[in-house]
C-alpha positions in Angstrom: 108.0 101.5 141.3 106.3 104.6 140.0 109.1 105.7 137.6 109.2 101.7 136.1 105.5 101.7 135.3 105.8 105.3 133.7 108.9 104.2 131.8 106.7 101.0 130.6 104.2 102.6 130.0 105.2 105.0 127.7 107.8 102.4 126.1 104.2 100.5 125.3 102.8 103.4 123.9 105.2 104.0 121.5 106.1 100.4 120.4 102.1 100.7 119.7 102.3 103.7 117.8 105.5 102.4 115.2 103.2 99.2 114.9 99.9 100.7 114.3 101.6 103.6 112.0 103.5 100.7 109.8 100.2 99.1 109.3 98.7 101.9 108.3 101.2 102.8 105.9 100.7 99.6 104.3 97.2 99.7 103.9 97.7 103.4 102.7 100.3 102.0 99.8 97.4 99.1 98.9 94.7 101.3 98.7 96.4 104.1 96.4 97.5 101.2 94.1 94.3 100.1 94.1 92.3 103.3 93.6 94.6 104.1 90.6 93.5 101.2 88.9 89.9 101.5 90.0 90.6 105.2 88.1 92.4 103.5 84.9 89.4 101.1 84.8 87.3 104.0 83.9 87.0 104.0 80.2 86.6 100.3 80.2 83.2 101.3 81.9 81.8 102.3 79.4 81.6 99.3 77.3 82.6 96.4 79.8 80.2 98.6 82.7 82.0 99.7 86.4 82.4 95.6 87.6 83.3 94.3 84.5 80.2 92.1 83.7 78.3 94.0 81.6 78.3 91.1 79.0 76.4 90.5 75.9 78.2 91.2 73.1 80.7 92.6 74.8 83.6 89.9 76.6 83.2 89.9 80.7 86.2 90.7 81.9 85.6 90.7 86.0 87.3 87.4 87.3 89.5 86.3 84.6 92.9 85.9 85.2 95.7 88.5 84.9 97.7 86.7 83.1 95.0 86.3 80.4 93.9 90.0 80.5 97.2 91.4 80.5 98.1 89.3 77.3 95.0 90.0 75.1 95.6 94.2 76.5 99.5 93.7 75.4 97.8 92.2 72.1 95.8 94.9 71.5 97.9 97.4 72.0 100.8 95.9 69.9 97.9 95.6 66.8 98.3 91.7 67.3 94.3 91.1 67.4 93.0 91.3 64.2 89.3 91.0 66.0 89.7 94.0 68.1 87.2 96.7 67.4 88.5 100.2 69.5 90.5 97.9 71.6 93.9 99.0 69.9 92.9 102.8 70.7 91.6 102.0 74.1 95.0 100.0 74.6 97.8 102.0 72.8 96.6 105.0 75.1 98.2 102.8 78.2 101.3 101.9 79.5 102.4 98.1 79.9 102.4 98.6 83.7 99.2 100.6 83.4 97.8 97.7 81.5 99.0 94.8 83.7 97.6 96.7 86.7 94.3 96.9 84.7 94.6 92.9 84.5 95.2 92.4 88.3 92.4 95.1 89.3 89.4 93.2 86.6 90.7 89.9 87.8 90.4 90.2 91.6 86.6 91.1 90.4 84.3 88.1 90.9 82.4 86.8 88.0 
């Protein structure tokens, strides 16, 4: 009986251990996708502030959809906005991937 619970035991432990270490390897992939585009947000700070709300003359961007961010960043950067101020500059200076996971960070921000 003794060598069945050791054997069941340790079986336990280890299914445990795959399960609890493929979770964490999720979470670890969600979170570094996340920080980088917590990072890239950082020069939209400055004018938009850290959440995105700043407002006033300046467009909130927290909460809007990705969809609708991505394609005004994709407009700027291609020189397709003719009311862009340093948005072109900010823009060109990104990648289209970079820029779409700018869109999905600001919109997962609530307004």
């Amino acid at each position: 009986m003794k060598i069945k619970s050791r054997a069941f035991y340790w079986l336990t432990l280890a299914a445990g251990s795959l399960v609890l270490g493929t979770t964490a390897q999720a979470q670890t992939a969600v979170t570094a996708e996340s920080l980088q585009a917590q990072v890239l947000s950082g020069a939209c700070a400055n004018c938009h502030g850290t959440d995105g709300r700043l407002g006033g003359a300046v467009p909130v961007i927290a909460g809007r959809p990705a969809h609708v961010l991505e394609s005004k960043l994709l407009a700027f950067k291609r020189g397709e906005d003719p009311t862009a101020t340093v948005m072109t500059r900010h823009a060109t200076g990104y990648t289209d991937d970079e820029l779409a996971a700018l869109a999905a960070y600001f919109s997962k921000l609530g307004r």
